[in-house]
Backbone bond lengths (Angstrom), bond angles and torsions (degrees), N, CA, C in turn:
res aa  C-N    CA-C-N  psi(-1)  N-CA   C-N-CA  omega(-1)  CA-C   N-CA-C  phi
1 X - - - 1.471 - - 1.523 109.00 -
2 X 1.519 120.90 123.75 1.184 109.07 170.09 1.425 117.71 -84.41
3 X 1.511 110.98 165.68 1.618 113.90 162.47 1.299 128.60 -0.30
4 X 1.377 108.16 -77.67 1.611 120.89 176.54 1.354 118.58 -97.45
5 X 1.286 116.96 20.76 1.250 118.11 -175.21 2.197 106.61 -85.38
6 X 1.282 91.15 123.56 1.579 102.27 -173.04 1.264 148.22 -81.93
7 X 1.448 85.78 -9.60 1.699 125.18 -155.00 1.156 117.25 -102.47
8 X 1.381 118.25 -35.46 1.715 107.12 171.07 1.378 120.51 -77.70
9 X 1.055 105.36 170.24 1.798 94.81 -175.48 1.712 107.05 -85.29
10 X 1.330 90.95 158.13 1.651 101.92 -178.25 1.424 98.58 -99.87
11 X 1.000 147.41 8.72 1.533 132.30 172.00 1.597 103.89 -147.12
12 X 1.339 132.60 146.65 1.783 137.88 164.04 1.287 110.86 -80.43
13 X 1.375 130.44 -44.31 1.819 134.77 149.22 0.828 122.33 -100.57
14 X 1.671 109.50 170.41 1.607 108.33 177.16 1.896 79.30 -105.00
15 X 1.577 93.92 154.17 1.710 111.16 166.75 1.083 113.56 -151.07
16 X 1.530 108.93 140.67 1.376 135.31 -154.59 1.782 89.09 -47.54
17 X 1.662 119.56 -47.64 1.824 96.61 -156.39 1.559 106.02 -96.50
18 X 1.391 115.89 44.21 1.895 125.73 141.55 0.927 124.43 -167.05
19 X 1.502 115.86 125.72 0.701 170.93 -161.71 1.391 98.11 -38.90
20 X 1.390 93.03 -80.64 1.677 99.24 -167.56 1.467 114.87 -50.13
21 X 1.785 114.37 -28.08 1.517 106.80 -170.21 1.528 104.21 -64.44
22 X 1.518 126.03 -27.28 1.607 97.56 -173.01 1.628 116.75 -93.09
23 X 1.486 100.81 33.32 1.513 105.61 175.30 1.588 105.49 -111.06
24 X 1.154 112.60 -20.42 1.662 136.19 178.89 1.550 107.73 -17.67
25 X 1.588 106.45 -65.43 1.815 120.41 -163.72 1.396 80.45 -76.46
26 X 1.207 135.48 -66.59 1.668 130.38 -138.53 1.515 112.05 -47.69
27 X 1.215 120.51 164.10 1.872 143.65 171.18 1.505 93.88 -107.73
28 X 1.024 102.01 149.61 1.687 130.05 -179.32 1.621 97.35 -46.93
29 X 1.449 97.55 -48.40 1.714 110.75 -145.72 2.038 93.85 -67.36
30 X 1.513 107.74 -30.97 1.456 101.39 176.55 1.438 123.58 -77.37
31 X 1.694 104.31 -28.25 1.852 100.85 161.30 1.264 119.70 -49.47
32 X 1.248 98.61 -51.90 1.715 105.14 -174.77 1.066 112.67 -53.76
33 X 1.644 129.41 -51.81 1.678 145.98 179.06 1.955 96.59 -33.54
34 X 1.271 83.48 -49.01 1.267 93.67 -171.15 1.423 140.33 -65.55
35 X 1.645 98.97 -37.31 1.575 104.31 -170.29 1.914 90.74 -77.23
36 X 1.534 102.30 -29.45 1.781 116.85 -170.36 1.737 94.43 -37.13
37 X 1.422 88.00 -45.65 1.969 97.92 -161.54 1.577 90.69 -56.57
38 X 1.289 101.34 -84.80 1.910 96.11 -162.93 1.430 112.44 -46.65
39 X 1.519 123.22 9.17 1.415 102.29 -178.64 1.526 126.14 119.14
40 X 1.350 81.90 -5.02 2.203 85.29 -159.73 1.276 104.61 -106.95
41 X 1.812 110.48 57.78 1.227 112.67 -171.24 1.429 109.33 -60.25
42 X 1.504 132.65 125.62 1.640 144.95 155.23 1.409 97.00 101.42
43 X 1.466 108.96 -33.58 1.457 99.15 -165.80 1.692 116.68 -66.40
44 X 1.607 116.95 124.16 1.151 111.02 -174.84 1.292 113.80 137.30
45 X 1.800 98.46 -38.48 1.722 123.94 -174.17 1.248 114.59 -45.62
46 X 0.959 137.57 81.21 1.442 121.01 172.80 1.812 120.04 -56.64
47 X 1.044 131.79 135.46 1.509 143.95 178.93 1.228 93.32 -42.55
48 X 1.445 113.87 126.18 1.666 143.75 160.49 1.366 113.87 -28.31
49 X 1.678 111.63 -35.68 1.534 129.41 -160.68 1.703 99.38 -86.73
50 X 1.261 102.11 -23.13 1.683 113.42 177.28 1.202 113.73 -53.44
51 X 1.167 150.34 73.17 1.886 124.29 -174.80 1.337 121.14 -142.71
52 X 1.383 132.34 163.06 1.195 148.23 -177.03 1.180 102.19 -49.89
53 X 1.368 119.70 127.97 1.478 132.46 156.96 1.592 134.74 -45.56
54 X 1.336 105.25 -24.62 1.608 117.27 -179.57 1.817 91.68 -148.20
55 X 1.275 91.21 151.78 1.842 102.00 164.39 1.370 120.97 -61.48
56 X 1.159 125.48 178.24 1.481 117.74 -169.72 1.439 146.96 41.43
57 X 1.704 98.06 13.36 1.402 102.25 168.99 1.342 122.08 -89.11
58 X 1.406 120.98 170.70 1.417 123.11 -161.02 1.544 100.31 179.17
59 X 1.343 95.70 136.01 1.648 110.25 179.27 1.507 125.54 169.05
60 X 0.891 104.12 109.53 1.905 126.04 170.28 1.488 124.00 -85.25
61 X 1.399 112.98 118.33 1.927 117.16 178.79 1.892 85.09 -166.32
62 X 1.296 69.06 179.03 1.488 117.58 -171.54 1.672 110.90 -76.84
63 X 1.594 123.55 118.76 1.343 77.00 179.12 1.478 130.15 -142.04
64 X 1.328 120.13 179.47 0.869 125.34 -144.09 1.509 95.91 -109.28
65 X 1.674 123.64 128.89 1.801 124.09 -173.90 1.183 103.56 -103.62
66 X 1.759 104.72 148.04 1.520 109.70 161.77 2.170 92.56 -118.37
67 X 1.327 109.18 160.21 1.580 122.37 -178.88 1.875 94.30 -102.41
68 X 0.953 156.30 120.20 1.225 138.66 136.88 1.530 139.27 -86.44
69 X 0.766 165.94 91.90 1.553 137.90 -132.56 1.772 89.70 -133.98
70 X 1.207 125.42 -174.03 1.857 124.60 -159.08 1.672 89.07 -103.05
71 X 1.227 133.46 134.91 1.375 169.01 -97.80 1.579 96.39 -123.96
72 X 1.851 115.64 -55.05 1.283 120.22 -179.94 1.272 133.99 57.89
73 X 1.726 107.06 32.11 1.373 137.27 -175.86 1.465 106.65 -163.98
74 X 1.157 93.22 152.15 1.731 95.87 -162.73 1.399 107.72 -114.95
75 X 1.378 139.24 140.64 0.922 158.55 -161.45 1.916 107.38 -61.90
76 X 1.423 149.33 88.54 1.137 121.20 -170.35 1.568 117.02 -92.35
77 X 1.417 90.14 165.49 2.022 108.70 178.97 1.930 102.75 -21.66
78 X 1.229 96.47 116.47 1.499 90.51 164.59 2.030 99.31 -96.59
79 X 1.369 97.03 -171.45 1.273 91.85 -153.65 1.644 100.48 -126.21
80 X 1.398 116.98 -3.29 1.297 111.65 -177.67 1.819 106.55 -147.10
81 X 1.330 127.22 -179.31 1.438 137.64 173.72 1.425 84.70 -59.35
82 X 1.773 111.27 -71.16 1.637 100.23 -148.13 1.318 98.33 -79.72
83 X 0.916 143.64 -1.76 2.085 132.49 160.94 1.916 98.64 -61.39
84 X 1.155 91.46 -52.46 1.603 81.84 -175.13 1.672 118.03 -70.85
85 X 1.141 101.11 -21.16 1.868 98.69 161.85 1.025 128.10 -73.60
86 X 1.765 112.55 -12.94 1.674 132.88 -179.61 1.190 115.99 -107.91
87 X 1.584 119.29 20.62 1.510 115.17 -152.30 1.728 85.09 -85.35
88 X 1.079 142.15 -55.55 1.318 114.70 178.34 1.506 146.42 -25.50
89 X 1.577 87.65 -54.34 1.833 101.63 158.09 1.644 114.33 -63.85
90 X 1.175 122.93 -53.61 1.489 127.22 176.50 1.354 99.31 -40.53
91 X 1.240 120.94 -56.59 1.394 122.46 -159.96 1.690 114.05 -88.61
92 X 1.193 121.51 -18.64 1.519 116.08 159.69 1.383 122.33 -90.30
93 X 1.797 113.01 -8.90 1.762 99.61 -175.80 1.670 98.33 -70.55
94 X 1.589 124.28 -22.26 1.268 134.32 178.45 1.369 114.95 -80.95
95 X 1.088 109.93 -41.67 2.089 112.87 177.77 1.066 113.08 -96.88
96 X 1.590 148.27 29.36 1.451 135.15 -148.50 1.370 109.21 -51.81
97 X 1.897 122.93 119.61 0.983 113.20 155.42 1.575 146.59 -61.23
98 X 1.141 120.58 157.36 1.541 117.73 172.91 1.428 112.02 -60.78
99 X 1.647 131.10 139.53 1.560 103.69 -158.87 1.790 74.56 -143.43
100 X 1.573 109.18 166.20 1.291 120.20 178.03 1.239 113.14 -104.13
101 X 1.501 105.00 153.69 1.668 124.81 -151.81 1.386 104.06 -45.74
102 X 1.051 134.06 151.29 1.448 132.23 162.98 1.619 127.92 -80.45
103 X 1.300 114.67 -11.18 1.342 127.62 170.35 1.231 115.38 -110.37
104 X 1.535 120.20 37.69 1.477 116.08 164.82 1.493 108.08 -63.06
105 X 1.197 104.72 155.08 2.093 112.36 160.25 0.939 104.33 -38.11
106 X 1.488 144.16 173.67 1.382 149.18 106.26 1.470 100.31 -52.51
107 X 1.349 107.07 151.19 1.668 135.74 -175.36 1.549 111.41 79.04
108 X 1.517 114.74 42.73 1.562 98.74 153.79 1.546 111.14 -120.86
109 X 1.347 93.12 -165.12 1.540 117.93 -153.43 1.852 91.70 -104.69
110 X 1.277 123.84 129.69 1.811 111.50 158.16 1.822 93.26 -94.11
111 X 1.345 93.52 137.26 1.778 96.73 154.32 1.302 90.68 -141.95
112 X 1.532 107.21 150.99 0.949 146.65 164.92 1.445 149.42 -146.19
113 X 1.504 106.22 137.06 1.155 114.83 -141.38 1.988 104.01 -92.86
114 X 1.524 102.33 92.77 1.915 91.03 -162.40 1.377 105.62 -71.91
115 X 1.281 149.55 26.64 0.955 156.09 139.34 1.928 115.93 78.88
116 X 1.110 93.13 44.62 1.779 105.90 -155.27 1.111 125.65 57.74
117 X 1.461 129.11 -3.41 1.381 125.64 -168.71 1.369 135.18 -40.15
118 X 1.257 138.43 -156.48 1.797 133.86 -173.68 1.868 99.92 -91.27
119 X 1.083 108.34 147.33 1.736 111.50 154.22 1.776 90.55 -21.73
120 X 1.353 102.01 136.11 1.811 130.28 165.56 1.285 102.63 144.92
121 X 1.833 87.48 142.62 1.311 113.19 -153.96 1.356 88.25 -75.41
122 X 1.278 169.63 18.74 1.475 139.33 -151.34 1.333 128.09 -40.22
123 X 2.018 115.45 -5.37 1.235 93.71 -170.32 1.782 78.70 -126.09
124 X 0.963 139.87 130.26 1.547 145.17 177.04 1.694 124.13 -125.64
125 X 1.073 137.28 157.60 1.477 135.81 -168.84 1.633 113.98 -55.67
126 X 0.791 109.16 -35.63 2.127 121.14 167.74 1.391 88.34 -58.69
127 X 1.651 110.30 -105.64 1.539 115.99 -152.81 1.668 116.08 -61.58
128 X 1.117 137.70 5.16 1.575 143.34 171.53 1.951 89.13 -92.43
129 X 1.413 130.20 -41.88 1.662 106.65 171.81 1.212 93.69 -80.68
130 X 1.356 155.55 -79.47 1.312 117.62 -161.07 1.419 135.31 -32.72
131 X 1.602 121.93 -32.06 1.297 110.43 148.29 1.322 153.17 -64.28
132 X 1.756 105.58 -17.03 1.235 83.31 167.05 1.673 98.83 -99.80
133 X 1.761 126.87 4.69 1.255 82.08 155.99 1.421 148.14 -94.55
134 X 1.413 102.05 24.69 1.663 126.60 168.63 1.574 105.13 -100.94
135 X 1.289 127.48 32.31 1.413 140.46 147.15 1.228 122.58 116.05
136 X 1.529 101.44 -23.44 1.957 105.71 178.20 0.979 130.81 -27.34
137 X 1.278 160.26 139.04 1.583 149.18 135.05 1.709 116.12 -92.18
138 X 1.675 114.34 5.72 0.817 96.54 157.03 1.663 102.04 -150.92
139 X 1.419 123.94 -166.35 1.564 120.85 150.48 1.683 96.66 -157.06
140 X 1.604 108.42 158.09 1.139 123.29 -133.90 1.885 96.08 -170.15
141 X 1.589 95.65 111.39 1.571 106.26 -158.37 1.763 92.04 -147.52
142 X 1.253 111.37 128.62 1.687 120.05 171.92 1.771 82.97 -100.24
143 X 1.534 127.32 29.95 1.693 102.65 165.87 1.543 93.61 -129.10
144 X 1.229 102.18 -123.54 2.210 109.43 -165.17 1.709 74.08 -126.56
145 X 1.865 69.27 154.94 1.284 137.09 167.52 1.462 121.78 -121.12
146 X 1.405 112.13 104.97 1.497 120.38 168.91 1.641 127.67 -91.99
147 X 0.920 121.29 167.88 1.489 129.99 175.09 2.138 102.14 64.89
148 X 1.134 106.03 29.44 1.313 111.01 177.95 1.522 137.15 -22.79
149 X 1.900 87.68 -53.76 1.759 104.68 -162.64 2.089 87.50 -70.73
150 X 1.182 119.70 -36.31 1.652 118.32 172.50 1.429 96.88 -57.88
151 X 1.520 122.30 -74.01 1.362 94.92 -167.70 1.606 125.74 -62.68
152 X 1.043 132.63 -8.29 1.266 114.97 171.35 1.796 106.09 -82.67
153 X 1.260 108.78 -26.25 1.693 99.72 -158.52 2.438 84.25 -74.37
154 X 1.054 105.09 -18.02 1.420 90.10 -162.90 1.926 100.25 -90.35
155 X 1.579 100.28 -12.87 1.792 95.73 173.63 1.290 97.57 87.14
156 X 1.575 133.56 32.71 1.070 132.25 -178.56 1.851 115.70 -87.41
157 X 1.239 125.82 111.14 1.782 112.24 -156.88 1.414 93.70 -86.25
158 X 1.516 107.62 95.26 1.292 115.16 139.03 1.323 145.60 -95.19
159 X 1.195 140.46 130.65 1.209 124.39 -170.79 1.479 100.64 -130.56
160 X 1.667 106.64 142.70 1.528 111.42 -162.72 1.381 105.59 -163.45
161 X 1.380 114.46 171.74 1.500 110.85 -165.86 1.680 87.90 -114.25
162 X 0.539 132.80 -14.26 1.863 119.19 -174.84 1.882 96.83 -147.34
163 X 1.445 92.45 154.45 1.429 109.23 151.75 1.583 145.32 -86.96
164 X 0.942 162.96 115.02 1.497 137.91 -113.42 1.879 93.87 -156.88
165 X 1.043 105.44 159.00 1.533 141.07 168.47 1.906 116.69 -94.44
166 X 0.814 94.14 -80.70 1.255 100.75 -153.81 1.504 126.59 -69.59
167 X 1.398 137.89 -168.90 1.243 122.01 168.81 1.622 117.12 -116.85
168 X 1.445 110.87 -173.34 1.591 120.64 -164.73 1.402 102.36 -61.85
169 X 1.437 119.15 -65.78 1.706 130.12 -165.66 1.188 96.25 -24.75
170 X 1.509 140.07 130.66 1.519 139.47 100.70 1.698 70.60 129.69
171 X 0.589 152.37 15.25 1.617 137.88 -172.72 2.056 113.56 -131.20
172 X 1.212 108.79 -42.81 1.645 113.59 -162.79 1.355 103.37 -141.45
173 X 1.345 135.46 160.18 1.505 144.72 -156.76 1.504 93.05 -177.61
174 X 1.780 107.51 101.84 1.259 101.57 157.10 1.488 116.73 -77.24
175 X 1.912 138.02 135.85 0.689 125.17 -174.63 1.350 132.06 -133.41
176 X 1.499 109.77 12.33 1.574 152.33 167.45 1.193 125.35 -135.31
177 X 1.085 114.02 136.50 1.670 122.74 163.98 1.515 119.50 -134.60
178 X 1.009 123.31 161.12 1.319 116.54 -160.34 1.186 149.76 37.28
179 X 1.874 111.00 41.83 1.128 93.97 -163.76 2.428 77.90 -145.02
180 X 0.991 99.23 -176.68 1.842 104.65 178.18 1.127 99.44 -34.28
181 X 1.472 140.58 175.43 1.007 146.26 173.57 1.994 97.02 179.68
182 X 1.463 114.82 161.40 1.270 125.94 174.09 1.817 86.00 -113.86
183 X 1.499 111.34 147.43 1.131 117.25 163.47 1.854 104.02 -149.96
184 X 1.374 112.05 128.10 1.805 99.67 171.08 1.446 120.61 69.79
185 X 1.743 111.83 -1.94 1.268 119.56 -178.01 1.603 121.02 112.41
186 X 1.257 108.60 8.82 1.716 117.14 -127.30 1.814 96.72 -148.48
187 X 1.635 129.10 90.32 0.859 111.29 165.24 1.703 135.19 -36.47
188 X 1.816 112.96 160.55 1.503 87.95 -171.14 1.526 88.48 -156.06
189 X 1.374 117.70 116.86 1.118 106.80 159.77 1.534 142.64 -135.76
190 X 1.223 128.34 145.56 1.574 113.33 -173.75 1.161 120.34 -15.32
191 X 1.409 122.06 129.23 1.092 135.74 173.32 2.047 114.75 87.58
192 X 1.264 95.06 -3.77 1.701 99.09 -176.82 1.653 97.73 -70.89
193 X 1.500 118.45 163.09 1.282 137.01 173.16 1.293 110.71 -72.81
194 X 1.547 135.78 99.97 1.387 117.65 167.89 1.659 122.29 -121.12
195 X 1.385 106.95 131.65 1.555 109.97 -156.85 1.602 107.85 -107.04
196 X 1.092 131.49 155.00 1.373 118.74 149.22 1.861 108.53 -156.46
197 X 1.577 88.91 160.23 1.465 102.10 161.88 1.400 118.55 -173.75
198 X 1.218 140.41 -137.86 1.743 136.63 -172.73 1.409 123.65 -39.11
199 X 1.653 92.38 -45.56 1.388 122.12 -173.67 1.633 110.14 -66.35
200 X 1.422 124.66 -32.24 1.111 125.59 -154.87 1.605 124.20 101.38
201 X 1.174 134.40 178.97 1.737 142.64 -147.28 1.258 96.10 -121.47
202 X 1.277 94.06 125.61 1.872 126.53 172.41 1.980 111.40 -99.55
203 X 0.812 123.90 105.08 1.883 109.33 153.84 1.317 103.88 -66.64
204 X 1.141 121.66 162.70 1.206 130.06 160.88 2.064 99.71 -137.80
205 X 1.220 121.72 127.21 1.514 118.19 175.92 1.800 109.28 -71.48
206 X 1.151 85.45 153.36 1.388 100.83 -166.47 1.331 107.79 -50.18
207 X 1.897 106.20 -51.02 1.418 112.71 -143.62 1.871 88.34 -77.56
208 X 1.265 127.34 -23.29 1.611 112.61 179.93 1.916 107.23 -111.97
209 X 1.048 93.61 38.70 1.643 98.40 178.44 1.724 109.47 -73.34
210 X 1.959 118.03 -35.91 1.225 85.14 -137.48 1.959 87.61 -102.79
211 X 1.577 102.74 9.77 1.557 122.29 174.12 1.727 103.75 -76.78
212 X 1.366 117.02 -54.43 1.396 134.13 -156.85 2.304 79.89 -68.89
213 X 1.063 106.20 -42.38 1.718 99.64 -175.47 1.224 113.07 -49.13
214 X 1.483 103.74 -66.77 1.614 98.09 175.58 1.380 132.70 -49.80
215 X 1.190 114.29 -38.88 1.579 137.70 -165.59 2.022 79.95 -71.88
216 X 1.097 118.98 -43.11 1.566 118.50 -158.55 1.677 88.17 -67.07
217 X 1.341 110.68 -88.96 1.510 121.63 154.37 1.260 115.34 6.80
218 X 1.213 149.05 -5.33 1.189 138.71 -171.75 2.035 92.69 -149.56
219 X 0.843 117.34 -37.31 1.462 119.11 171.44 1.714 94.31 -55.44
220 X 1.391 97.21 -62.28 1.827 87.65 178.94 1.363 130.79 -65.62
221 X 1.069 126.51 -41.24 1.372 118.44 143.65 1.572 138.94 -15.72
222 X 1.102 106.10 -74.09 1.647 133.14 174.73 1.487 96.93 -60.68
223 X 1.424 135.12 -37.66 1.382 124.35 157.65 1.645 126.34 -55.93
224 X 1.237 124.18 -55.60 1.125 138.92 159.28 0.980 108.09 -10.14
225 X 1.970 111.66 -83.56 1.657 135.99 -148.68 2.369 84.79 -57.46
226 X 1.589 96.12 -64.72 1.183 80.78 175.92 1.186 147.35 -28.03
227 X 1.306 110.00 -54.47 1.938 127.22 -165.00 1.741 91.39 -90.26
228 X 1.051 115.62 -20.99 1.392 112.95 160.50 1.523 141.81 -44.57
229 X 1.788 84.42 -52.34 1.964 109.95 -173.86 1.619 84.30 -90.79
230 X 1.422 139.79 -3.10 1.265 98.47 174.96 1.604 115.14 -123.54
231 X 1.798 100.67 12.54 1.483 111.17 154.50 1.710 108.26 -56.72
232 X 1.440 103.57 -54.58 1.427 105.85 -167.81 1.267 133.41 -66.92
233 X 1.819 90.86 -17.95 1.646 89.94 174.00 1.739 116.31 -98.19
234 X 1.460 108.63 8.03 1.199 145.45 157.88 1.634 133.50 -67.12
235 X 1.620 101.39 -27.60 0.998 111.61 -165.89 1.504 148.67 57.39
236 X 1.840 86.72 27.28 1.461 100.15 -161.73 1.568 103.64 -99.52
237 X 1.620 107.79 161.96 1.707 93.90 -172.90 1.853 97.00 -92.40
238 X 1.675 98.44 141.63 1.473 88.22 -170.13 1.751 121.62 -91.96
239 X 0.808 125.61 153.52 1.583 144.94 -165.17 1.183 134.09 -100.43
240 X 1.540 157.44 159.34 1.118 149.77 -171.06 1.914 115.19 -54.41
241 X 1.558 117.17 -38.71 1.034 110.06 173.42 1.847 127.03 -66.72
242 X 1.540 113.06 -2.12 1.413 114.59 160.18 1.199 120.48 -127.88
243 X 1.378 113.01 33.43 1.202 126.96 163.58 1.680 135.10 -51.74
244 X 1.013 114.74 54.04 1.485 108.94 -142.69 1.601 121.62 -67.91
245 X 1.735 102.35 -36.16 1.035 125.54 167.25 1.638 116.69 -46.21
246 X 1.368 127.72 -35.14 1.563 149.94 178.96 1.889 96.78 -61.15
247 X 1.194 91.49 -71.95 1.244 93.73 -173.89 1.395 138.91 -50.91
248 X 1.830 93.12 -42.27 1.537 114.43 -176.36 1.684 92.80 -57.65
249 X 1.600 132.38 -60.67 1.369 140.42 164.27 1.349 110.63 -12.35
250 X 1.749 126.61 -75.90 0.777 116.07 -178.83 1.304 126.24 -58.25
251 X 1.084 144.57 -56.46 1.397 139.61 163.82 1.686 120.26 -50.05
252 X 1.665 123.88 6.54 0.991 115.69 174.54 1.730 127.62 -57.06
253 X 0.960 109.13 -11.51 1.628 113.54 177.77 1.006 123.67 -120.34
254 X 1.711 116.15 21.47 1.493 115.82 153.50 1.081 130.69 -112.86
């Protein structure tokens, strides 16, 4: 598995003490089934406009917020080639952003909330692998994403509402972390369940995360057995998504 690679699974079982592993197998579309059941109609939904950068991504954690809100100072004249290749550093030894804990788990989610701000990339093909190699499995932005055609060719799971140009200086100021945040329409807070893949980004709240699993867990299931019996009467050869036997395994010890 490389660095940013998104796709293999991060856990061999699910076990009762994390969280995120019994969200692992699930599709968005069965959280949702799910929270619908207990009641939590929309809440959770992340905006349609929210989505994965490349097809086939997928990933469930815990997660972790950034606040951004628009900067309201403007970037000035640098004075040379290499100032302008350093304008990031130039421009944060003066603005220090708000930055996230350094002893998070490995296996969460960043969302962040860019706070309507101007076109800027804040999340770009460099600093999106440094996050996940400070543990992410996913990141999660209602603003832009720059340097794209890299992040998709490197499998980096971003998910974002726009595509973007430009850079941070003079434009965005993250200025919280870890604390409530709105992202995609969709409260979000440390430690909430956040999933994504084809379909688009689910929250799930903390305090009914580990009910909404099971309840999910069994929506997926009962899909399976289905799309299963009608591969066969189809004659189709069947595949990891009706795998049922796989799954039932993994969840054998909860």
């Amino acid at each position: 598995m490389t660095p940013t690679d998104c796709t293999s699974p991060q856990f061999k079982k699910a076990s009762a003490d994390n969280l995120s592993s019994l969200y692992q197998p699930l599709r968005v579309c069965d959280v949702v089934d799910a929270l619908d059941g207990i009641g939590y109609f929309n809440i959770g939904l992340m905006d349609r406009e929210v989505r994965p950068l490349w097809q086939g991504m997928r990933f469930w954690g815990e997660a972790a917020t950034i606040r951004a809100v628009p900067s309201n100072k403007p970037m000035w004249k640098l004075d040379s080639t290499q100032d302008i290749v350093e304008a990031h550093r130039i421009w944060f030894e003066q603005n220090s952003p708000a930055r996230l804990p350094d002893d998070l788990a490995p296996g969460h989610v960043v969302v962040m909330d860019a706070g309507g701000g101007p076109e800027v990339g804040f999340w770009g093909s460099e600093n999106s692998m440094g996050a996940v190699l400070g543990g992410a499995v996913g990141i999660v932005t209602d603003g832009y994403c720059r340097d794209t055609a890299e992040v998709v060719a490197q499998r980096t799971p971003v998910v974002a509402r726009y595509r973007g140009r430009t850079i941070i200086p003079g434009r965005i100021m993250a200025i919280e972390t870890q604390v409530t945040i709105a992202c995609g329409g969709v409260q979000v807070n440390p430690g909430d369940i956040v999933g994504a893949d084809d379909d688009g980004v689910v929250v799930v709240p903390e305090e009914v995360a580990l009910e909404v699993a099971g309840h999910a867990r069994a929506i997926l299931l009962a899909d399976m057995r289905s799309r299963r019996s009608k591969y066969e009467r189809l004659g189709l050869a069947t595949d990891r998504t009706v795998d049922v036997e796989a799954i039932e395994a993994y969840y054998a010890d909860v």
